[in-house]
C-alpha atoms as one frame of an Amber mdcrd trajectory, in Angstrom:
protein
  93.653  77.605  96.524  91.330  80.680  97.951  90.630  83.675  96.038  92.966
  85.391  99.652  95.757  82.941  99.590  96.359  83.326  95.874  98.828  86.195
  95.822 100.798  86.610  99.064 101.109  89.953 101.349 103.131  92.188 100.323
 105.750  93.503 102.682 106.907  96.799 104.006 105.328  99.681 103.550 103.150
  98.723 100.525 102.078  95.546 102.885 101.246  98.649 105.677  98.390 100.177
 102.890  97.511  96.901 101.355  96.634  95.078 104.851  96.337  97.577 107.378
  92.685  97.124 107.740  93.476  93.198 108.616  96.321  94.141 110.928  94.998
  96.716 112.905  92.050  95.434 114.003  94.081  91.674 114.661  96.657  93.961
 116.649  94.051  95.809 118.965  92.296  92.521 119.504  95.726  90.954 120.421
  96.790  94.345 122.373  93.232  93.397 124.716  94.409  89.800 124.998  98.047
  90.710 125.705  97.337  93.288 128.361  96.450  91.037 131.078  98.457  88.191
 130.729 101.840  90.015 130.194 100.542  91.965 133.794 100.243  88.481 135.312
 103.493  87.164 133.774 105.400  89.499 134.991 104.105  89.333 138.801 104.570
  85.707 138.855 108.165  86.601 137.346 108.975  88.288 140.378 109.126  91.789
 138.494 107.280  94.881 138.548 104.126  93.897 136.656 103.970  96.836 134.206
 107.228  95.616 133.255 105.580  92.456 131.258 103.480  95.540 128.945 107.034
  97.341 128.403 108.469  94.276 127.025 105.350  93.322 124.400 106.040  97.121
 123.782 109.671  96.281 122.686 108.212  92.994 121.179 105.681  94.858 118.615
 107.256  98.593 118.333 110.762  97.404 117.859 111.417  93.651 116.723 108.879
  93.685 114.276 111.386  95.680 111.774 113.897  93.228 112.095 111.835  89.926
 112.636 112.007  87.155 110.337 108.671  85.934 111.027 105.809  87.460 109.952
 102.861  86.458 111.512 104.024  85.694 115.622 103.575  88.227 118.765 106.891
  88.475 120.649 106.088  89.593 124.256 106.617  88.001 127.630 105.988  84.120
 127.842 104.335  81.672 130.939 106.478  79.117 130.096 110.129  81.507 130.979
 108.137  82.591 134.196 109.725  80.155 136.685 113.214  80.726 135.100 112.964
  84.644 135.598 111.293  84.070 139.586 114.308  81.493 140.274 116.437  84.128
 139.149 114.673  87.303 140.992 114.774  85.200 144.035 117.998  83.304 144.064
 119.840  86.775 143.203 118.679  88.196 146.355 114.688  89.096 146.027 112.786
  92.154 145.828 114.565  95.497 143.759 117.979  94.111 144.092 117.074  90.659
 142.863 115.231  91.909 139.665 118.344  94.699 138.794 120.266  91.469 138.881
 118.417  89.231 136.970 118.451  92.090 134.364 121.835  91.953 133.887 121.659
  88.076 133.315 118.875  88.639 130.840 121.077  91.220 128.812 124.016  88.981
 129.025 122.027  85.939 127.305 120.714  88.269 125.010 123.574  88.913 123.581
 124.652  85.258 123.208 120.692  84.715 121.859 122.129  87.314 118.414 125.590
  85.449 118.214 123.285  82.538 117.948 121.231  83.672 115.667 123.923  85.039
 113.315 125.433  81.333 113.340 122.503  80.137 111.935 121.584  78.124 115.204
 118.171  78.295 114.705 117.421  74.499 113.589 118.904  73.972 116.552 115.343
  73.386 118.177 115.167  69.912 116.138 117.864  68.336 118.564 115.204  68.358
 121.268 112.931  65.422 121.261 109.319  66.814 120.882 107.809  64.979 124.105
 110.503  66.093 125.831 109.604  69.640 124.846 105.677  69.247 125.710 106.896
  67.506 128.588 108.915  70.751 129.994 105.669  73.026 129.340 104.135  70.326
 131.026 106.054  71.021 134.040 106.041  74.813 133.667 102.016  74.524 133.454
 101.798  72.482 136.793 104.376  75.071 138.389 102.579  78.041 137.413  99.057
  76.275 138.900 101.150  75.506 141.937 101.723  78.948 142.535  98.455  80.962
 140.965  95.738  78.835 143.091  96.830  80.431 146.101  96.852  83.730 144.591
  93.315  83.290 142.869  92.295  81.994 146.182  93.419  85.463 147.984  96.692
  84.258 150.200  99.356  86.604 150.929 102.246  85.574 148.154 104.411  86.591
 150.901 103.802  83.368 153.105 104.256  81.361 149.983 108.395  82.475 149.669
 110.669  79.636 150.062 108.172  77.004 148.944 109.251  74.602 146.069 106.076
  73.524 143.823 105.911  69.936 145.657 104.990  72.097 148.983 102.691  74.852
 147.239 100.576  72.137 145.823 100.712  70.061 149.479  99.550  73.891 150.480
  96.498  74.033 148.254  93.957  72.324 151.060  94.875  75.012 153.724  94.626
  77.860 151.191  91.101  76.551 149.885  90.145  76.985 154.087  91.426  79.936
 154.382  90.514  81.572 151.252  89.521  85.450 151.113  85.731  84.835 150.184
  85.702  88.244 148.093  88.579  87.766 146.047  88.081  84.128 145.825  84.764
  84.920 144.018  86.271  87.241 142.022  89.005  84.488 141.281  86.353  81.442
 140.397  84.607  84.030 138.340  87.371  84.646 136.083  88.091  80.809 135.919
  84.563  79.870 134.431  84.528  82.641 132.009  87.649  81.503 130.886  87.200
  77.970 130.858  83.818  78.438 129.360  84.347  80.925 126.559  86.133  78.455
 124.154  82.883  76.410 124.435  80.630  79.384 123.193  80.035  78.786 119.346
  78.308  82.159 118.406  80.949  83.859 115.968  80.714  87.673 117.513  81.784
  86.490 120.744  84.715  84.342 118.936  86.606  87.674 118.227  86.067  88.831
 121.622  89.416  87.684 123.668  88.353  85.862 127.344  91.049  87.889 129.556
  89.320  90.883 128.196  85.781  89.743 129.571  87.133  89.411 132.763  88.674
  92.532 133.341  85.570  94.216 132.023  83.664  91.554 135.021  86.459  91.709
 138.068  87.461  95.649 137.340  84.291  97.037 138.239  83.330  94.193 141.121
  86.713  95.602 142.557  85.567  98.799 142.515  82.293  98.122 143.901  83.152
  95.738 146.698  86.091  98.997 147.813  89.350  96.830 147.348  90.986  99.584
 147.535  90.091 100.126 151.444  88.688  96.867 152.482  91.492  94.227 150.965
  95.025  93.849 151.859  97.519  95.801 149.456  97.873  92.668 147.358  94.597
  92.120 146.131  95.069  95.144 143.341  98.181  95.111 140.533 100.473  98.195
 141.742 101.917 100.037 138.563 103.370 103.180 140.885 105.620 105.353 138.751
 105.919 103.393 135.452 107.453 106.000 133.201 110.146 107.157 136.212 111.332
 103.655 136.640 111.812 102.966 132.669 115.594 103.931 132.171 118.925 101.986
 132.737 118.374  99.134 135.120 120.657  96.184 134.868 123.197  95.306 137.025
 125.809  92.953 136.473 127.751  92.337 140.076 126.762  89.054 140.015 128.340
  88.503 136.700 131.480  86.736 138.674 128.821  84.179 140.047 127.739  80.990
 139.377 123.907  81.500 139.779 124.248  84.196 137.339 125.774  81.939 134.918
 123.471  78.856 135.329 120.348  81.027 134.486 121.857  82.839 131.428 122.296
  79.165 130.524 118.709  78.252 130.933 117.590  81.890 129.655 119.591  81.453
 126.889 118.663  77.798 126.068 114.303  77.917 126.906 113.697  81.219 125.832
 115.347  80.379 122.310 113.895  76.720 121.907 110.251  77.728 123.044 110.683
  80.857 120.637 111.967  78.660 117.679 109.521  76.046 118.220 106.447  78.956
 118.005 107.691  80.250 114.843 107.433  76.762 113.403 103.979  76.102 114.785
 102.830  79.654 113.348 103.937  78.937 110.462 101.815  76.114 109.856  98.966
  78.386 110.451  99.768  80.842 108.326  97.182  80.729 105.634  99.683  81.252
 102.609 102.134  78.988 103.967 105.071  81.468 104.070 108.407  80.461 105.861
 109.906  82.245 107.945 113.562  82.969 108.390 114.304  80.901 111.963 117.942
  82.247 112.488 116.898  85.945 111.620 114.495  85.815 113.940 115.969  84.532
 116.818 118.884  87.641 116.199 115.639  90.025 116.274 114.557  88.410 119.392
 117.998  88.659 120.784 118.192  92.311 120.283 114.731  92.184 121.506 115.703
  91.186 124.673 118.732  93.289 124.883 116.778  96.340 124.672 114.442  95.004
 126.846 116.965  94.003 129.552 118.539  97.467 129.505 114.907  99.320 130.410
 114.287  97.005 132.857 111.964  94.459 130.873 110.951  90.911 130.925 112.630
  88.291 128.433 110.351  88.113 125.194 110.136  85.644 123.191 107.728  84.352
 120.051 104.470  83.943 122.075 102.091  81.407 120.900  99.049  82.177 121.922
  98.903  86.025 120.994 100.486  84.640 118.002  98.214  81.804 117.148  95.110
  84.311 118.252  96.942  86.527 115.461  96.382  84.772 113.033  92.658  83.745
 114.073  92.178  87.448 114.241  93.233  88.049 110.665  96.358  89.797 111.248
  98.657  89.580 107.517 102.063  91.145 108.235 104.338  92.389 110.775 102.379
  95.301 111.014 100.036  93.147 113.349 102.706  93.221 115.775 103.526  96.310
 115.669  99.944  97.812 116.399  99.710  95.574 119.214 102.581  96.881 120.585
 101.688 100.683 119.457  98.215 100.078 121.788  99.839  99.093 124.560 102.141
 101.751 124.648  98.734 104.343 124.209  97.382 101.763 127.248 101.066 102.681
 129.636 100.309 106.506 128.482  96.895 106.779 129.627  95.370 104.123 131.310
  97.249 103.503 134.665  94.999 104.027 137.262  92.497 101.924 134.953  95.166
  98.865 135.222  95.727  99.240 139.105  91.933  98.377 139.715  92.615  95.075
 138.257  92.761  92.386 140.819  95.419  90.002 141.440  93.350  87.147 141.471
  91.975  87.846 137.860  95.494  87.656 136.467  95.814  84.428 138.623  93.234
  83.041 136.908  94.392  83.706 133.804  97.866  82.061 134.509  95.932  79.212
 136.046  94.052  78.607 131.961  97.680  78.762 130.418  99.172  76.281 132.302
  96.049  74.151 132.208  96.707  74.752 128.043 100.268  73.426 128.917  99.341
  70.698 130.659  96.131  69.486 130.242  94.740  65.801 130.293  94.426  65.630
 126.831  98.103  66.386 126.399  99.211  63.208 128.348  96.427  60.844 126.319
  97.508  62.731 123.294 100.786  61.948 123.939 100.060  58.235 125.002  98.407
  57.730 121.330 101.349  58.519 120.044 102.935  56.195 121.470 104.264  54.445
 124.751 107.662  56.392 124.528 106.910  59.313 124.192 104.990  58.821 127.435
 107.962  57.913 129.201 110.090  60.668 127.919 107.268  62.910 128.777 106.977
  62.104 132.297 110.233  61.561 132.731 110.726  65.493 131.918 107.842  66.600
 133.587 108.640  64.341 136.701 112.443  65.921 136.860 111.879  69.618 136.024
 109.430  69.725 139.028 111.869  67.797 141.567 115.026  69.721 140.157 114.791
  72.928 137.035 114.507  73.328 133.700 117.709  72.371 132.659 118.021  69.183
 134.211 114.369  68.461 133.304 115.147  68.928 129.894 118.353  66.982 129.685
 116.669  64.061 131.741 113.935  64.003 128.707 117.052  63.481 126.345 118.833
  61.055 128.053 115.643  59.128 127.820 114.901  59.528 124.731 118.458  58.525
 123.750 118.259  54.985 126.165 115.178  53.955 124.273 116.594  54.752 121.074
 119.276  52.408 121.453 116.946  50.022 123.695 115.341  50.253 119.940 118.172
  49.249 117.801 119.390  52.566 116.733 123.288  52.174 115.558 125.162  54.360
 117.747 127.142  55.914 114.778 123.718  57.446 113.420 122.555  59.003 116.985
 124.098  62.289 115.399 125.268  61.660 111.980 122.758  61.515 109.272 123.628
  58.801 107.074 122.128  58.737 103.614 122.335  58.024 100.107 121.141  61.154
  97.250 121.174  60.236  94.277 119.864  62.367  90.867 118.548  62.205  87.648
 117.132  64.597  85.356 113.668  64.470  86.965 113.692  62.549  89.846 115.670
  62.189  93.230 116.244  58.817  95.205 117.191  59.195  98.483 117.705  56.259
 100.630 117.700  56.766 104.714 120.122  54.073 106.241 120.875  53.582 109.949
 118.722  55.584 111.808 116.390  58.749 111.253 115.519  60.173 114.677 115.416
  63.894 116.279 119.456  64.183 116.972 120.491  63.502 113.176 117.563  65.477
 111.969 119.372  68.644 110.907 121.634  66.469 108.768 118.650  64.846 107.175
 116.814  68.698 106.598 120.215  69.507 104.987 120.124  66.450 102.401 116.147
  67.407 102.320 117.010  71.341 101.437 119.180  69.983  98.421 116.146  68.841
  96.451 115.071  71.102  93.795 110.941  71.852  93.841 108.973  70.086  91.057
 110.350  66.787  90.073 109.896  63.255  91.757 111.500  62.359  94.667 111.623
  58.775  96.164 112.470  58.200 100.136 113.490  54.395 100.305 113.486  53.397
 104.529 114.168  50.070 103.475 118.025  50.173 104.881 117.358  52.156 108.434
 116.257  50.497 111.709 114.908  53.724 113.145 112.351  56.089 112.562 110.991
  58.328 115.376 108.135  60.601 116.031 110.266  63.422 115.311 111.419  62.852
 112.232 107.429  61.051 111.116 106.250  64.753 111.870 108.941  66.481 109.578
 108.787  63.611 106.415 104.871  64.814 106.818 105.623  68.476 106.557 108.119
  67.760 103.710 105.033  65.864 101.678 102.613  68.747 101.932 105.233  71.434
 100.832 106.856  69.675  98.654 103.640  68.441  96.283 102.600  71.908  97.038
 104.795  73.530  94.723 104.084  70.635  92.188 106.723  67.953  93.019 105.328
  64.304  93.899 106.644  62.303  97.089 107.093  58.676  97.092 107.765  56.771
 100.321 108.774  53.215 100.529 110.463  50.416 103.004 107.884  51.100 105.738
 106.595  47.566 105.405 109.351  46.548 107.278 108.743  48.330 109.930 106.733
  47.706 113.460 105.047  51.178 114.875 105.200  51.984 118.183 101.267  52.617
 117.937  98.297  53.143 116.036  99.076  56.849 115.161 100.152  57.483 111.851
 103.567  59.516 112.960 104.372  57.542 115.570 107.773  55.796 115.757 108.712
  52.739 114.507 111.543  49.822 114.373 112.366  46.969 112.004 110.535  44.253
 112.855 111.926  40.770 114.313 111.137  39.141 111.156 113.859  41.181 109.049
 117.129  40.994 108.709 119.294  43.983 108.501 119.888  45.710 104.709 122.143
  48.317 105.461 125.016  48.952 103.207 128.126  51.144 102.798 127.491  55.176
 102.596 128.277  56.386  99.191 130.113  60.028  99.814 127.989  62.844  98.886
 129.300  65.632  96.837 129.519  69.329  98.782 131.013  70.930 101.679 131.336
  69.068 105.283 128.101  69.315 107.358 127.488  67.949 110.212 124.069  67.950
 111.357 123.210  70.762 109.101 126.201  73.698 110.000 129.603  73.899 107.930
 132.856  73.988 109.646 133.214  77.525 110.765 129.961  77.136 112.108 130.246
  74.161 113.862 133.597  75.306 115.372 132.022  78.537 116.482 129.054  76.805
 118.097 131.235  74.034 119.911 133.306  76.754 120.938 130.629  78.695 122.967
 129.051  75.523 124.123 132.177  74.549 125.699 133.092  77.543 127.102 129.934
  78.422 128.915 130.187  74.982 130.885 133.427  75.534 132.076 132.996  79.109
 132.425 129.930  77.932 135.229 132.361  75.562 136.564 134.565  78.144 137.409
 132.096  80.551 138.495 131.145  77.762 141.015 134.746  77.314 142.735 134.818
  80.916 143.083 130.916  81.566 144.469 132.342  78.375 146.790 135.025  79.667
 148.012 133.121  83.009 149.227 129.986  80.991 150.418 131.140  80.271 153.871
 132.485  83.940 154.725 129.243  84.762 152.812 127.337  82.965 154.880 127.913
  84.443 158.448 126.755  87.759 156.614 123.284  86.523 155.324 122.234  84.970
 158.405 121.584  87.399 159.773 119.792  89.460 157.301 117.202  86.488 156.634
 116.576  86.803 160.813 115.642  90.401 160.072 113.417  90.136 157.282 111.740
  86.949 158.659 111.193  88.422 161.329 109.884  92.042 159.393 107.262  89.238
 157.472 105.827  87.727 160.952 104.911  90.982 162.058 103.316  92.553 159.239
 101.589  88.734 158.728 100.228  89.837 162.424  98.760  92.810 161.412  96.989
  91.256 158.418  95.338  88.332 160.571  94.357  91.020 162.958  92.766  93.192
 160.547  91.732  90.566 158.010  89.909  89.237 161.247  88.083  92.308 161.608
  86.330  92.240 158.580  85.282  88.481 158.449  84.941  87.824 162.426  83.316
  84.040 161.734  84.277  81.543 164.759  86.433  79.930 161.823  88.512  83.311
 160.851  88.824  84.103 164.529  90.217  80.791 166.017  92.685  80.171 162.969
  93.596  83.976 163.030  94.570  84.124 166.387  96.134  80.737 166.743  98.549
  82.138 163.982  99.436  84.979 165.472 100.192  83.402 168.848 102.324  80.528
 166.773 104.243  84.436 165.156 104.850  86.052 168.159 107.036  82.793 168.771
 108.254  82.201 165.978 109.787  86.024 166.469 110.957  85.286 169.962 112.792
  82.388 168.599 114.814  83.995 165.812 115.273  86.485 167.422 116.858  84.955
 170.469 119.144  83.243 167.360 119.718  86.911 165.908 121.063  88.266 169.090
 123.753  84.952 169.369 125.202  86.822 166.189 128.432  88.896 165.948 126.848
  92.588 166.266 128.148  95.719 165.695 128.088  98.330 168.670 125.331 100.362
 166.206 123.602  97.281 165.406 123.309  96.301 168.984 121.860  99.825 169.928
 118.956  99.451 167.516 118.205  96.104 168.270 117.888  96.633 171.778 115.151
  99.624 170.936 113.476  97.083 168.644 113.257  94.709 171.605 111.941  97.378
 173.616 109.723  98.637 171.474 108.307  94.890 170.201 107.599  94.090 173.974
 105.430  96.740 174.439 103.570  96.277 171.488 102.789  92.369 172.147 101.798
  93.326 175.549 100.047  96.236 175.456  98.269  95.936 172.162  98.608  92.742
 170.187  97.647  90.073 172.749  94.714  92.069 174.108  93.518  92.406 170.925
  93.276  88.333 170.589  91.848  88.235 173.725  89.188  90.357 172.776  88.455
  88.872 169.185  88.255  85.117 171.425  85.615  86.441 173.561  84.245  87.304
 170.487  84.058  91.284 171.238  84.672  92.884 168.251  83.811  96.212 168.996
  86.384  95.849 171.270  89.170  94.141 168.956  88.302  97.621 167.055  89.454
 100.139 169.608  92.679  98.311 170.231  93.679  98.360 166.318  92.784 102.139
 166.626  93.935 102.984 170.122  97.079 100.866 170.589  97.615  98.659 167.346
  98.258 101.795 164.817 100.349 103.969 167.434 102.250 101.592 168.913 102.967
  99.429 165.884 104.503 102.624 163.826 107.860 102.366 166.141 108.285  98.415
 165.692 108.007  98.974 161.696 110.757 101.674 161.771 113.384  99.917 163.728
 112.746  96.613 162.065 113.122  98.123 158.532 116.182 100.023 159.732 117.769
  96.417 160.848 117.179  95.275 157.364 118.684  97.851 155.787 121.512  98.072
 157.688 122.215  93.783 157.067 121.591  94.816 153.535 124.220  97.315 153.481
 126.406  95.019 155.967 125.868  92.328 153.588 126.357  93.796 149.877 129.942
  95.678 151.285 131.183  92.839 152.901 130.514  91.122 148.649 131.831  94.037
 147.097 134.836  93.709 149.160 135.504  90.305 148.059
């Protein structure tokens, strides 16, 4: 062992003077990598963006006092960003939708500590590892799906109401109708990205990529006037950070089954992907500590409680600020909590810094972490592993795209399970471990019988926990059928820590077996040739477990899981029984604020137009907002057909009035002059008839909304 891994860290305070050198330079260079990305996170969450930068502020100035690992980042995470933007969006969208999905994310987080005081946190061994990859798979392609079109310069708000199937079916028309200036800015930040890893000179290691781009795009946003020449969402808007930190969940829609299902999925993602970090960091950890899984995901609950209530993103273990942790050097918690201290110095002082960042910067760095989560090398990776843990990983990926998370998940364990028994797996070991411990003085013989796969594994880590450090231990496989991938990759971790506090590890009965493939942790089954050896159980001495939990455990656990089901159940009759009297009340408020979209999409193509007046720009500018002012008559016509209030009525009329003169007088002209390609003249209309006449439309449109808003949310809070 090193000279620095001989004697551990010490913790605390005396760890704060012994390593603080080592942790505050790994927590600034993790503050400059975490800036960015919990930015983008955030926006592609559907929430403020500064939001992302107050929850890695919670992450490293609060959790890392109660954490019970020492060496991860907790912050925002890619992989929970199309559960939080379901849940923005399918709560309503916009202010109301994020208050909302606040109140789901303090809910869960409260569930996330009762977890974590039951000692749930082996929990994350019940799910099948391709399975797992094969859900950040699927959140990898999703976030791509969504980013290109951002990197490329589109409007995010024509891209509402698009599943991922139909943003990536999108990608052609975005690529020919990219904004050239952001685009470049965009492809910039991709190469550097892409091509930093490749660089082998050591000073540049330490330097994080996200940081060279914002040091490349920030000033080419400046220079090329973003501020004046691009549309308003070409630049991150922070506004009023500090005035809109306070109190800000709501929890109407507690009574609701969309509430429920994501607090479900919240609770369920956000503590597996958390768990499963804190395992993978601590394989990295350079003195091979362990960390305390079931303390930590309490700290992360309370975490996310706090930042919930403030109006934060849901945080979790992050693994690549954590991973780049411990590249960096960081020792302790201490890392974490410098990280966090910088970007609270960042929030204090360098605002108007962060709004010059563009949008398609923080694409592109979205765009490199899902290419991290699903990258060719995954699936061939996976493949070599062996053929079924292909299947399960498609499978997943395949149904988390078509459906959610949830049922993308569960679809990756129902495979698993079929091929499992397909395999010869007796069902009365798919959740029991069944095993044989036996002891002498300085030995253990432990022999595995039925089958040893990912859904017993907890039982088996319980028999495993019972053997004392330093004497022999034999594993005889030569009475089990079953051996998968999951439990090949734990039996490996067990060898190197257990001969690394001096014990030896003997492993026989393999020869019986057939592997899946080549790899040496794939899978594998008895072969034809054999014939089965499996015995009796002997009972083994000690208090009931099952799967690794006693009985007051288990009972608790069961409890909760089958409460929350029906719970969601009977959210659903409820939510089903208001739909259709819900119904007639949102029609007509999507009308409105379809409508609101098309015309400000009409200004945009008008002025975007202006500054790029190529044949191209002009006849696929213009065409669109022909194929608008259409679109507007015809929903309209459909929003009129509506049960209207006397005061309703009276506005909309005005609006009609008001719409018709602005399509006449200044809208169509100015198409007609952009087509005879006079732009001078396209110019005086924006000025001269555009601007004025335009001002009246906005105001009665945004007064329709509001008043189907309020229309809408008393006719709920009635019911």
């Amino acid at each position: 062992m090193s000279s620095i891994q001989s004697t551990l860290p010490k913790e605390g305070l005396a760890g704060l003077k012994e390593n603080f050198r080592f942790d505050f330079i790994s927590g600034f260079l993790v503050f400059l990598l975490a800036l960015p990305l919990s930015l983008g996170i955030a926006k592609a969450s559907e929430f403020p963006p500064a939001m992302g930068v107050l929850t890695a502020m919670i992450g490293g100035l609060f959790v890392s006092f109660f954490a019970g690992s020492r060496l991860t980042i907790k912050g925002p995470a890619a992989g929970l960003i199309t559960i939080c933007a379901g849940c923005v969006t399918e709560l309503g969208g916009g202010p109301e939708g994020w208050h909302l999905a606040l109140g789901v994310i303090v809910v869960a987080s409260w569930l996330q500590i009762i977890l974590g005081f039951l000692k749930a946190g082996s929990l994350s061994d019940f799910i099948p590892h391709s399975a797992v990859h094969g859900m950040l798979a699927a959140i990898g392609i999703i976030i791509f799906s969504k980013q290109i079109h951002i990197l490329l310069g589109i409007d995010p708000s024509t891209l509402k109401g698009l599943d991922p199937i139909g943003l990536l079916e999108r990608i052609p028309d975005s690529v020919m109708h990219a904004n050239q200036p952001i685009a470049i800015i965009g492809m910039i930040s991709l190469i550097i990205l892409f091509g930093m890893p490749k660089i082998k000179i050591n000073f540049l290691k330490k330097i994080p990529a996200p940081m060279v781009v914002l040091l490349i795009a920030i000033p080419a946003a400046f220079m090329l006037d973003f501020n004046t020449t691009q549309p308003a969402h070409a630049l991150v808007h922070i506004g009023n950070f500090w005035a809109s930190v306070g109190y800000n969940p709501d929890f109407s829609a507690i009574t609701t089954f969309v509430f429920w299902k994501y607090v479900f999925m919240l609770l369920a993602v956000g503590s597996l992907e958390s768990l499963l970090t804190v395992k993978a960091v601590d394989g990295l950890d350079p003195w091979k500590r362990q960390s305390d899984f079931n303390k930590d995901l309490a700290a992360v609950g309370a975490g996310n409680v706090v930042s919930g209530l403030l109006g934060g993103l849901p945080m979790i273990s992050e693994v690549a600020r954590s991973s780049a942790n411990v590249r960096f050097g960081g020792r302790t918690v201490w890392a974490n909590f410098f990280h966090g201290s910088f970007l609270l110095v960042a929030m204090l002082l360098m605002i108007p810094v962060i709004e010059m960042i563009p949008n398609a910067a923080l694409a592109a760095m979205l765009i490199f972490v899902g290419y991290v989560l699903a990258s060719p090398s995954l699936f061939y990776k996976t493949y070599k592993i062996g053929s079924e843990q292909l299947v399960v990983f498609l499978i997943t990926i395949a149904a988390t795209i078509a459906t959610d998370l949830l049922i993308g998940i569960a679809s990756g364990i129902l495979a698993k399970f079929v091929i499992h028994i397909a395999n010869g797996a007796p069902l009365r070991s798919m959740f029991k471990a069944r095993y044989i411990l036996k002891e002498k003085e300085e030995e253990y013989h432990l022999t595995i019988q039925g089958a040893a796969i990912f859904s017993n594994l907890m039982g088996f880590k319980n028999a495993f926990n019972q053997l004392k450090a330093g004497k022999k231990v034999e594993l005889d496989f030569s009475k089990a059928k079953l051996v998968d991938h999951s439990f090949m990759e734990f039996l490996k971790h067990f060898e190197e820590d257990y001969t690394h506090t001096g014990g030896t590890v003997i492993v026989k009965g393999f020869d019986r077996f057939q592997p899946f493939s080549n790899h040496p942790l794939a899978g594998r089954k008895v072969s034809k040739g054999y014939e089965s050896l499996e015995e009796e159980l002997n009972p083994v001495r000690g208090p009931l477990i099952v799967n690794g939990f006693g009985r007051v455990q288990l009972a608790l656990l069961f409890g909760m899981l089958c409460a929350l089901p029906l719970l969601i159940v009977g959210m659903s009759k409820t939510e089903q029984g208001l739909k259709v009297t819900q119904q007639d009340r949102t029609i007509p408020l999507e009308q409105v604020a379809h409508i609101e979209v098309l015309l400000l999409e009409n200004r945009l193509a008008v002025a975007s137009t202006l500054v790029t007046p190529t044949p191209e720009v002009i006849s696929h500018n213009t065409a669109q907002v022909e194929e608008n002012i259409a679109e507007i008559e015809k929903i309209w016509k459909a929003y009129m057909a509506n049960h209207l209030t006397p005061a309703e009525r009276t506005l909309a009329e005005k609006f009609a009035a008001n719409r018709n003169r602005f399509v006449n007088e200044a809208l169509k002209p100015a198409v007609v002059a952009l087509r005879a390609d006079d732009v001078k003249e396209a110019n005086n209309i924006v000025v001269r008839k555009i601007r004025p006449l335009y001002h009246p439309v906005e105001k009665d449109i945004q007064a329709l909304v509001k008043l189907q808003q309020a229309d809408f949310l008393a006719h709920r809070n009635a019911k």
